[in-house]
C-alpha positions in Angstrom: -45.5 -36.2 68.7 -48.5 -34.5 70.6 -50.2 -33.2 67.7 -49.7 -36.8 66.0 -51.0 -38.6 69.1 -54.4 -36.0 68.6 -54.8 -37.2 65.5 -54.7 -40.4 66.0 -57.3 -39.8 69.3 -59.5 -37.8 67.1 -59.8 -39.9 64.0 -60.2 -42.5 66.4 -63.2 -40.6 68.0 -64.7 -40.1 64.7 -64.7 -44.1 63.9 -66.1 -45.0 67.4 -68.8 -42.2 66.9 -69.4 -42.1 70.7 -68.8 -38.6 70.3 -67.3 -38.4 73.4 -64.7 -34.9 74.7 -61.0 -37.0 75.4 -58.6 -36.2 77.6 -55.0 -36.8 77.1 -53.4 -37.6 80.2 -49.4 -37.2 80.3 -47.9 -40.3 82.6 -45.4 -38.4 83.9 -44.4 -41.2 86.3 -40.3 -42.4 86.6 -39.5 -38.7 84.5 -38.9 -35.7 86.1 -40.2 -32.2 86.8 -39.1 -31.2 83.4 -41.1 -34.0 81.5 -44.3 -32.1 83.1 -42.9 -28.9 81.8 -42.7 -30.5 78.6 -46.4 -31.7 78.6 -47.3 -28.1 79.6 -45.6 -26.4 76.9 -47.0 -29.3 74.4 -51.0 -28.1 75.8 -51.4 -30.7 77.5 -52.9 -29.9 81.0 -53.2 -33.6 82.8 -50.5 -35.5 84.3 -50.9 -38.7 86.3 -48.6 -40.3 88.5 -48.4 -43.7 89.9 -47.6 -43.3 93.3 -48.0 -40.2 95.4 -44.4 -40.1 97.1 -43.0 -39.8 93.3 -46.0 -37.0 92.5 -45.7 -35.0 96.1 -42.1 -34.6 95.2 -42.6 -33.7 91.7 -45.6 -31.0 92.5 -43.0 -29.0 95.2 -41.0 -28.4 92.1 -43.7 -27.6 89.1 -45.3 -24.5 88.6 -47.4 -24.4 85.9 -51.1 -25.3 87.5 -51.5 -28.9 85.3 -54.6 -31.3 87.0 -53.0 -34.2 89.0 -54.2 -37.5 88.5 -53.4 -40.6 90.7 -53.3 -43.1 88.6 -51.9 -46.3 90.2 -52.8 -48.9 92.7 -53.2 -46.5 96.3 -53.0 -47.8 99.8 -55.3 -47.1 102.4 -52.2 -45.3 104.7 -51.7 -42.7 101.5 -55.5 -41.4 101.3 -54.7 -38.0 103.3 -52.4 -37.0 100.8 -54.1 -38.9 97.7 -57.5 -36.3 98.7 -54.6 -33.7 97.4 -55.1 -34.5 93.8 -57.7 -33.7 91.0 -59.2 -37.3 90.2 -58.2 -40.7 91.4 -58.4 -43.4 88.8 -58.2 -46.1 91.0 -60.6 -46.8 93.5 -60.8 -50.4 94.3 -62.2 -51.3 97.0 -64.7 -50.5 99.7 -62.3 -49.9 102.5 -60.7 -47.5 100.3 -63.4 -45.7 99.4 -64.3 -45.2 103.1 -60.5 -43.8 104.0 -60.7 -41.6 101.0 -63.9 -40.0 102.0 -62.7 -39.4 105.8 -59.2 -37.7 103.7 -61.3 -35.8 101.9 -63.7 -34.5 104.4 -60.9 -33.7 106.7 -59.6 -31.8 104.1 -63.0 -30.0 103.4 -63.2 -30.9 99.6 -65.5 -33.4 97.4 -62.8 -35.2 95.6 -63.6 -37.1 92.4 -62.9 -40.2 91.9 -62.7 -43.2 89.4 -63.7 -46.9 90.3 -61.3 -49.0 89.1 -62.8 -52.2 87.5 -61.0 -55.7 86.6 -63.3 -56.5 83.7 -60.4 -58.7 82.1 -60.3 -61.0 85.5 -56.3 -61.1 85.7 -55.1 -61.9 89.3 -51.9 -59.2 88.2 -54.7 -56.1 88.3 -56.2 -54.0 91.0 -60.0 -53.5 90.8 -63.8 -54.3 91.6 -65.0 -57.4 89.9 -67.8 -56.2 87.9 -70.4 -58.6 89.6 -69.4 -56.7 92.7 -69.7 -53.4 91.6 -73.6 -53.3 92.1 -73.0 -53.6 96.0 -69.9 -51.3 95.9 -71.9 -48.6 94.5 -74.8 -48.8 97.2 -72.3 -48.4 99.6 -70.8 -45.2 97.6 -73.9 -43.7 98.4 -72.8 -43.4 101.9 -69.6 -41.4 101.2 -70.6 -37.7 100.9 -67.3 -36.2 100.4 -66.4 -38.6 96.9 -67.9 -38.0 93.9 -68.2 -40.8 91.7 -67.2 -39.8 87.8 -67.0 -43.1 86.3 -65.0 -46.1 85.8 -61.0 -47.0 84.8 -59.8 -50.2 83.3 -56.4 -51.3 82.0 -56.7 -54.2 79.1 -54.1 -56.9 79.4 -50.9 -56.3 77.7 -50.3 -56.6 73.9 -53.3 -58.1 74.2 -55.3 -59.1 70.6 -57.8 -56.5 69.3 -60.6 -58.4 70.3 -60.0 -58.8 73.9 -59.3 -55.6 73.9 -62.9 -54.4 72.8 -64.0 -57.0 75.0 -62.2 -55.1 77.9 -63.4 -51.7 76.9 -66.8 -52.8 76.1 -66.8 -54.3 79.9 -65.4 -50.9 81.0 -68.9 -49.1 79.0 -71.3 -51.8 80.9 -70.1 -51.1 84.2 -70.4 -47.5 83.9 -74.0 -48.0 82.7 -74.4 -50.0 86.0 -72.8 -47.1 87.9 -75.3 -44.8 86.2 -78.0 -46.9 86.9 -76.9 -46.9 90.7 -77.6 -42.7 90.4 -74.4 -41.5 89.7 -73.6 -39.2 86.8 -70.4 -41.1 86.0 -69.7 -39.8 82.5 -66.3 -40.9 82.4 -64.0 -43.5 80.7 -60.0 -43.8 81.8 -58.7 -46.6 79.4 -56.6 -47.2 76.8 -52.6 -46.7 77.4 -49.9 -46.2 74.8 -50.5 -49.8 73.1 -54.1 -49.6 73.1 -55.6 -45.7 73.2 -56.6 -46.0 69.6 -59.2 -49.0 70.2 -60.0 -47.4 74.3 -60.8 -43.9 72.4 -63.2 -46.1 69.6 -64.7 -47.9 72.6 -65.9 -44.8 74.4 -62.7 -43.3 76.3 -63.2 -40.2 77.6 -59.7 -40.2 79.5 -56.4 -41.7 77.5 -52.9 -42.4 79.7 -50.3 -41.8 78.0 -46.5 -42.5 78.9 -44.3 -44.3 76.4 -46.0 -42.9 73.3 -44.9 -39.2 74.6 -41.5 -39.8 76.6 -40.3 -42.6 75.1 -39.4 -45.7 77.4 -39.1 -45.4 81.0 -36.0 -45.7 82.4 
């Protein structure tokens, strides 16, 4: 299934002709220890977890040194131990950003981070508004201990194909408004199991993955 899902993420590359690296990250989330063990032995070396209770339990009991990403809506209260993991896909606010950089600093590390955008406008998803993201990322500038490497989106569900570009496309502008704030911001994180074919043609440079590899969550 791992090797069929690379296809599928490299023909889909090759169609979008962004020419963009992708990364496949496992959604390890509701599954178990083993499931990351699984991912591992498949080569894949990213997993991302929704909340980190679920991922701090699940990191005492792997071994094998995959990247961790945080990949669900956080709380201000869970920054200390959310500084603990490689990237954070969703930053969302500016209070956020501003406990995540103390977390960070106290633990003496630059941790990189995602702003998580709402280009699609649903009242159901986390995220900056995109006319807001201008003034969010002036006040990035302040926090020394983050380092900005994009922006992540989620397209609504079973969505049609062309609000789903729309999404992604919205996802690409406010990266290029992240860009033009003077951060490098290279990256992408959109596109899920229902839609990573059409995130990867729109530019993804980071795919989550859950049902497509474990099957339904139980």
């Amino acid at each position: 299934m791992v090797a069929e899902v690379r296809d599928r993420i490299a023909a889909a590359r090759a169609r979008g002709g962004h020419a963009q690296d992708v990364t496949l990250i496992a959604v390890t989330k509701t599954h178990g220890p083993d499931a990351v063990l699984a991912a591992w032995e498949a080569g894949i070396r990213d997993v991302g977890e929704n909340k980190v209770q679920e991922a701090e339990a699940k990191r005492a009991l792997v071994t094998v040194p995959v990247r961790w990403h945080l990949i669900g809506h956080l709380q201000r209260n869970k920054a200390k131990q959310a500084a603990a993991f490689d990237l954070v896909h969703s930053l969302d606010s500016d209070r956020l950003a501003v406990a995540l950089d103390e977390a960070a600093g106290q633990a003496g590390r630059v941790l990189e981070v995602l702003v998580q955008v709402n280009v699609s406008g649903e009242t159901s998803k986390s995220g900056v508004a995109p006319h807001e993201l201008s003034a969010m990322a002036d006040r990035l500038q302040l926090c020394r201990h983050l380092r900005v490497r994009g922006v992540m989106t989620m397209a609504p569900f079973d969505a049609e194909e062309s609000v789903l570009r729309a999404v992604f496309r919205g996802a690409r502008d406010a990266r290029t408004q992240l860009q033009a704030s003077g951060f490098a911001a290279e990256w992408l994180s959109m596109g899920m199991s229902g839609d990573y074919e059409v995130a990867v043609e729109e530019g993804a440079t980071h795919v989550r993955l859950g049902t497509v590899l474990f099957g339904g969550r139980t």
